[in-house]
KOLZAFI-789119 format. One record per residue (C-alpha): residue number from 0; residue in three letters; x, y, z. Coordinates in pm, whole numbers. Layout:
N
- NUM | ALA | X | Y | Z .
...
This chain:
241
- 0 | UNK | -6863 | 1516 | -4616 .
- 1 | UNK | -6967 | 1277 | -4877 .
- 2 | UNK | -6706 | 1221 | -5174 .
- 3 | UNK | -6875 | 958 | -5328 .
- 4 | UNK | -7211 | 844 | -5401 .
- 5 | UNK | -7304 | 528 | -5596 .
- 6 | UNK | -7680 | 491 | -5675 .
- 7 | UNK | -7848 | 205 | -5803 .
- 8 | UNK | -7604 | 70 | -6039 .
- 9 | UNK | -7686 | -203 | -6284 .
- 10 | UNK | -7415 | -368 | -6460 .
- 11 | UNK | -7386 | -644 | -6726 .
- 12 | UNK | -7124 | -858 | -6888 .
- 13 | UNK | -7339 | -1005 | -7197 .
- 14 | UNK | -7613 | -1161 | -7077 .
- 15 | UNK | -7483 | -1156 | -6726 .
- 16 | UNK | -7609 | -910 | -6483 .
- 17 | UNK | -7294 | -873 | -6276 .
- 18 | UNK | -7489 | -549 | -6022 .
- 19 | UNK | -7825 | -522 | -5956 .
- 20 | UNK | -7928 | -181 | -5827 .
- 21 | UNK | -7578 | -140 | -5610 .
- 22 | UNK | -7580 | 220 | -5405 .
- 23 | UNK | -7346 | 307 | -5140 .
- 24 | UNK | -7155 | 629 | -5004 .
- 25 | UNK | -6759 | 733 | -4933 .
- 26 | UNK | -6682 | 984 | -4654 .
- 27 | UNK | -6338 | 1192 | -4703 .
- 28 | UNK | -6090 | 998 | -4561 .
- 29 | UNK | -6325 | 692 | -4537 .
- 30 | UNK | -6200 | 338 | -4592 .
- 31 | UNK | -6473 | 125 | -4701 .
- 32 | UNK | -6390 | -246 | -4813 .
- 33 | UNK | -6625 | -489 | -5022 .
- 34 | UNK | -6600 | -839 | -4928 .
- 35 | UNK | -6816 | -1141 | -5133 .
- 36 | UNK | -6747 | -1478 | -5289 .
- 37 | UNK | -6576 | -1510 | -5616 .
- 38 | UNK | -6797 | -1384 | -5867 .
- 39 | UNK | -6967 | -1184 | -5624 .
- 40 | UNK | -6932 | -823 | -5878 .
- 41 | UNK | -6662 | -655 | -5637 .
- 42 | UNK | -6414 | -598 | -5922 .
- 43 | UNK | -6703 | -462 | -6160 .
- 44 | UNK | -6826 | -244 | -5893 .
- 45 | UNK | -6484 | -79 | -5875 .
- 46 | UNK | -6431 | -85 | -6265 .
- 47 | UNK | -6732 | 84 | -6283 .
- 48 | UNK | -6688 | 325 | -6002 .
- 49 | UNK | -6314 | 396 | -6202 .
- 50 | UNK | -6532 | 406 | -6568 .
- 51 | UNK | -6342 | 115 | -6661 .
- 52 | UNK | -6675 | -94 | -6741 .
- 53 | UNK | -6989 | 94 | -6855 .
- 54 | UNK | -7282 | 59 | -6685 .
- 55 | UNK | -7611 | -2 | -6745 .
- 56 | UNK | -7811 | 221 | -6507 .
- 57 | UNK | -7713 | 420 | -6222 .
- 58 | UNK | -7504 | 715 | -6160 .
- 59 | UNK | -7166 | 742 | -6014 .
- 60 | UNK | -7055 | 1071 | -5841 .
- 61 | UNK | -6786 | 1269 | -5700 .
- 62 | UNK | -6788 | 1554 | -5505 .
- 63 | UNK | -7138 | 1569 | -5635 .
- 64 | UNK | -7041 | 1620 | -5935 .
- 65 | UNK | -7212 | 1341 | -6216 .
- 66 | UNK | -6918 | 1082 | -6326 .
- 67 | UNK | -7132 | 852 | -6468 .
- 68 | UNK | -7070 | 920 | -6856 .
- 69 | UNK | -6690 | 1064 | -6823 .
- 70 | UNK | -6409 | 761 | -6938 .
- 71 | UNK | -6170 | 640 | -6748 .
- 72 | UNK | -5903 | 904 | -6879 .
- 73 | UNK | -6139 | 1192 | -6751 .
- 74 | UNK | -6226 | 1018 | -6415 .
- 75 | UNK | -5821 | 960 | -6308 .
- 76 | UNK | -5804 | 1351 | -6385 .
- 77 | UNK | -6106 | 1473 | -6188 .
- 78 | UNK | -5982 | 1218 | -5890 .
- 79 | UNK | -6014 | 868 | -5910 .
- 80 | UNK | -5760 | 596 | -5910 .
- 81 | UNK | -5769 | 239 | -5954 .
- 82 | UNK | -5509 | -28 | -5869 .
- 83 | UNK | -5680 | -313 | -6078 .
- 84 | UNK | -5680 | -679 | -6034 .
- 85 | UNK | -5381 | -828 | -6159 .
- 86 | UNK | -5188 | -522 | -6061 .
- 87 | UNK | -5135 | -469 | -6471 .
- 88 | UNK | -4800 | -288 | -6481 .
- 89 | UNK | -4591 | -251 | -6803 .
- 90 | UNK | -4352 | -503 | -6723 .
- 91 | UNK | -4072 | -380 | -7003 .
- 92 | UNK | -4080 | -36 | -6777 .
- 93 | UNK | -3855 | 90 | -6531 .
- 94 | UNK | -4060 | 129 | -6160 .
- 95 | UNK | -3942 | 518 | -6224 .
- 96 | UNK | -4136 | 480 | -6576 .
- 97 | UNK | -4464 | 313 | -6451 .
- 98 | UNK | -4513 | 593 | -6187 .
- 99 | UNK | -4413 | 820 | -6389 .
- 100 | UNK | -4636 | 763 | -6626 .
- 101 | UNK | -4921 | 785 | -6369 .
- 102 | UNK | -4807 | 1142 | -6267 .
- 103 | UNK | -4791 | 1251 | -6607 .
- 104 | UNK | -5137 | 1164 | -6678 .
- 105 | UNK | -5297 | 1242 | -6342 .
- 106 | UNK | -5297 | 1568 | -6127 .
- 107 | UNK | -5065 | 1777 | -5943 .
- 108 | UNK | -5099 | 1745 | -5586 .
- 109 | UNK | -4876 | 1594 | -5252 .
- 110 | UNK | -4837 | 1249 | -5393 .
- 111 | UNK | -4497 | 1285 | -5564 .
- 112 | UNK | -4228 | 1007 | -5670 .
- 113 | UNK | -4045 | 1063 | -5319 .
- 114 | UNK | -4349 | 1035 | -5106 .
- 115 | UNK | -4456 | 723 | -5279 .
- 116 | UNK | -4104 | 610 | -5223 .
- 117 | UNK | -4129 | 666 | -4852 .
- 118 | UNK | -4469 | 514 | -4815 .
- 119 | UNK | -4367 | 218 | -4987 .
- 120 | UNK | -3997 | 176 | -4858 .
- 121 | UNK | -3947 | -162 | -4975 .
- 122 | UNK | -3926 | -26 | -5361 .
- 123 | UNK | -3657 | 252 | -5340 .
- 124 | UNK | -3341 | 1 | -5434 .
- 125 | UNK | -3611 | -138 | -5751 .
- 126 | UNK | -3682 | 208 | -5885 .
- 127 | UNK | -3441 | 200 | -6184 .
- 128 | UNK | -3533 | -195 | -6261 .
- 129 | UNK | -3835 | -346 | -6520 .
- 130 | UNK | -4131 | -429 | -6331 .
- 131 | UNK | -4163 | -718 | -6503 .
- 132 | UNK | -3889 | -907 | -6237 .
- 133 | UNK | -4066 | -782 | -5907 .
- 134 | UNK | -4208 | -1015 | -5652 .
- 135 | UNK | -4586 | -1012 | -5597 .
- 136 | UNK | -4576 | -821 | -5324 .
- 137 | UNK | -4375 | -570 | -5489 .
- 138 | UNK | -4585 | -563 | -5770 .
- 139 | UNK | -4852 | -525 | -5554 .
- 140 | UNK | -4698 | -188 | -5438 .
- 141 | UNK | -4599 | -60 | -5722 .
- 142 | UNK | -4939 | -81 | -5866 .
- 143 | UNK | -5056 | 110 | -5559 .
- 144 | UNK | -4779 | 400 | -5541 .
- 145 | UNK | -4832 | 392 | -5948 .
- 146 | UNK | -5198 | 516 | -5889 .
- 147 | UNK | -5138 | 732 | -5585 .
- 148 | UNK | -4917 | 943 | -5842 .
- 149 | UNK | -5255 | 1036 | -5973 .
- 150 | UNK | -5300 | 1236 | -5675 .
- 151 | UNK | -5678 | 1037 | -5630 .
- 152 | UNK | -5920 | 1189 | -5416 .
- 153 | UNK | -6094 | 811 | -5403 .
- 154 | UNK | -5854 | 548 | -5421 .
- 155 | UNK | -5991 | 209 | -5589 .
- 156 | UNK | -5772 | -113 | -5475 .
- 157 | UNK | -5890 | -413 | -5616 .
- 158 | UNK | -5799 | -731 | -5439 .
- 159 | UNK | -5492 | -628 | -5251 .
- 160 | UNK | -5390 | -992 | -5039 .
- 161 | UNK | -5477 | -1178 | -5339 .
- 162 | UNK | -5137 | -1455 | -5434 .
- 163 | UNK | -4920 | -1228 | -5194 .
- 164 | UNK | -4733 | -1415 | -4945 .
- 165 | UNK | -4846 | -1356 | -4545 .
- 166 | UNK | -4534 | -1143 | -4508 .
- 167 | UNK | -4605 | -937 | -4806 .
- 168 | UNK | -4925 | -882 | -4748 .
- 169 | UNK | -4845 | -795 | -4369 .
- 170 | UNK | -4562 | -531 | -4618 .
- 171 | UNK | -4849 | -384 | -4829 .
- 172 | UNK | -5131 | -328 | -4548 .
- 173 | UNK | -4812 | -150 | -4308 .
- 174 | UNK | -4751 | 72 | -4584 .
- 175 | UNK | -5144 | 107 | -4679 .
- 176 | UNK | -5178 | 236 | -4279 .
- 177 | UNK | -4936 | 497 | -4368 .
- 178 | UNK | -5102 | 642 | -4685 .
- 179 | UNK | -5479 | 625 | -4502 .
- 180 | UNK | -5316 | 812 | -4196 .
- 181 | UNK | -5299 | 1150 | -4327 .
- 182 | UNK | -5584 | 1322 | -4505 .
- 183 | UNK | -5873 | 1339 | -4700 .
- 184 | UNK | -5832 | 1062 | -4954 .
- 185 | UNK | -6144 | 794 | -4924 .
- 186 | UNK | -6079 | 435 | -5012 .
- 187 | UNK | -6252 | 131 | -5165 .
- 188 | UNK | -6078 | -172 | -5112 .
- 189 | UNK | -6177 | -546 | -5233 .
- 190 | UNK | -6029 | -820 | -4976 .
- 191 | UNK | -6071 | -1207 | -4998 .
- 192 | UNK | -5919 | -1191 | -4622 .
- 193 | UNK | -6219 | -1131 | -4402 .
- 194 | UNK | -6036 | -1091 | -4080 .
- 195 | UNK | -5774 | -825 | -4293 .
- 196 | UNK | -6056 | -639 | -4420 .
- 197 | UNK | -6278 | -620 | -4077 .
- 198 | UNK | -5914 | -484 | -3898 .
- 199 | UNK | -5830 | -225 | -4165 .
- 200 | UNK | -6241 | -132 | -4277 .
- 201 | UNK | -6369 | 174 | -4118 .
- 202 | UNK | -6692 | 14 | -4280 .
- 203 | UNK | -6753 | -278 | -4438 .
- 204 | UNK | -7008 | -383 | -4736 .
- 205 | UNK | -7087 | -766 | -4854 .
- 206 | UNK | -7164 | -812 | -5181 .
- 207 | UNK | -7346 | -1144 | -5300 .
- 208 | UNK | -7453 | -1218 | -5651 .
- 209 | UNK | -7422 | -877 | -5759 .
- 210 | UNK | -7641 | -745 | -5480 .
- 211 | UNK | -7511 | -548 | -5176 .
- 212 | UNK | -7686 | -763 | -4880 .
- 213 | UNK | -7470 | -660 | -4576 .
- 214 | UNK | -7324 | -301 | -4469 .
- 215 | UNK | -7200 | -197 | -4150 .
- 216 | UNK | -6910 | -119 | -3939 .
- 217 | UNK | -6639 | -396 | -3838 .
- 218 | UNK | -6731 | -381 | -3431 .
- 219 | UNK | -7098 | -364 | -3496 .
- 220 | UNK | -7074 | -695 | -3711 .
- 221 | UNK | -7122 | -1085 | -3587 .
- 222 | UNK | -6955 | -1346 | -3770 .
- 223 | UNK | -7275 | -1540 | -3795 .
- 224 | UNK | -7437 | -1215 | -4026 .
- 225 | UNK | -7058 | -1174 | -4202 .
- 226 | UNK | -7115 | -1577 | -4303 .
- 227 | UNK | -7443 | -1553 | -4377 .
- 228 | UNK | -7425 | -1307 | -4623 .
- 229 | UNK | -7077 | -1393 | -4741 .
- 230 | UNK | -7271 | -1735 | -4856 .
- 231 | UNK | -7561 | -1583 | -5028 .
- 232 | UNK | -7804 | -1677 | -4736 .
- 233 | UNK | -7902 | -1322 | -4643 .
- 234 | UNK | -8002 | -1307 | -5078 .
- 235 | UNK | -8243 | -991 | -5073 .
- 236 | UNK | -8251 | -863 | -4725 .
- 237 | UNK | -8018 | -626 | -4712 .
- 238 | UNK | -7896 | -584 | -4334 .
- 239 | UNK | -7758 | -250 | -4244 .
- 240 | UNK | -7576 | -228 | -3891 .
């Protein structure tokens, strides 16, 4: 069953066109990861997705239901969830306060403060310290169990590997395998680390220069077409496997 459906989405930053005609699809409990160069429009594709950056054309959906001109305050509460770049917590808060504050302002549903806690073991003795003192790593967590307590139906994770340390990032992807494991929830997930996103992807979609040139699933894909398009070299054929 489809839970999201992107179709040809344009966006700009000033003059910059940072999309160009972008469409792609979510299954329930899908993970799909976007890989590209820096610069590549990965984070505006999610900001956009999460209403975070308007766009120019296109339509976003959920459920079928039209997203595209709801903010991001209405698109957490119908279901969508964002752990941005930068992982953006408010460091003069208590862990207990930034997820808390996610739950207040999301929707009721299984994701409560003691599931997150259990998904993400490694922040239970940090819940009653300021985020502002974590680790990377444990930011990095935080920021995901802080938009989990929106109870998302599509979960938006924006550069999860990027400046964490191998064993964090080995600690973050451990507990991500526990949170895909169980349900419904589809995920969008933007990885520098090729060989993390081809072993976690159920699916896997290149973006270069704002265009989507590659889509497929990890076993079905060559390095040599992964390169290729990670480079810009397959620039307007798009190459579904």
């Amino acid at each position: 069953m489809t839970l999201l459906s992107v179709e040809t989405l344009t966006a700009r930053h000033g003059l910059l066109t940072a999309l160009r005609d972008v469409s792609l699809s979510v299954e329930a409990g899908e993970v799909l990861c976007l890989i590209g160069a820096n610069g590549a429009g990965k984070s505006t594709l999610l900001r956009c997705i999460a209403g975070a950056h308007h766009a120019a054309t296109g339509t976003v959906r959920l459920h079928g239901r039209d997203m595209t001109a709801l903010s991001a305050f209405a698109r957490v509460r119908t279901g969508i969830a964002l752990a941005p770049e930068g992982r953006r917590l408010f460091p003069d808060m208590t862990l207990r306060e930034n997820l808390m504050l996610a739950a207040e302002n999301g929707r009721r549903g299984d994701w409560t403060l003691t599931r997150v806690l259990d998904a993400f073991d490694a922040l239970k003795p940090l819940l009653d310290q300021p985020a502002g003192g974590f680790s990377g790593g444990q930011r990095q967590a935080a920021a995901i169990g802080r938009a989990l307590m929106a109870n998302p139906d599509l979960l938006l994770l924006d550069e999860v590997s990027l400046g964490l340390s191998p064993a964090a990032v080995e600690g973050v992807y451990a507990s991500l395998a526990q949170v895909r494991g169980g349900g419904k929830m589809g995920m969008i997930v933007v990885e520098q680390d090729l060989t993390r996103a081809l072993s976690f992807a159920d699916r896997v979609i290149c973006l270069s220069e704002g265009e989507a040139v590659l889509e497929g699933r990890p076993a079905d894909l060559t390095r040599a077409a992964i390169t290729r398009a990670y480079f810009g070299l397959s620039q307007g054929e798009v190459t579904h496997v």
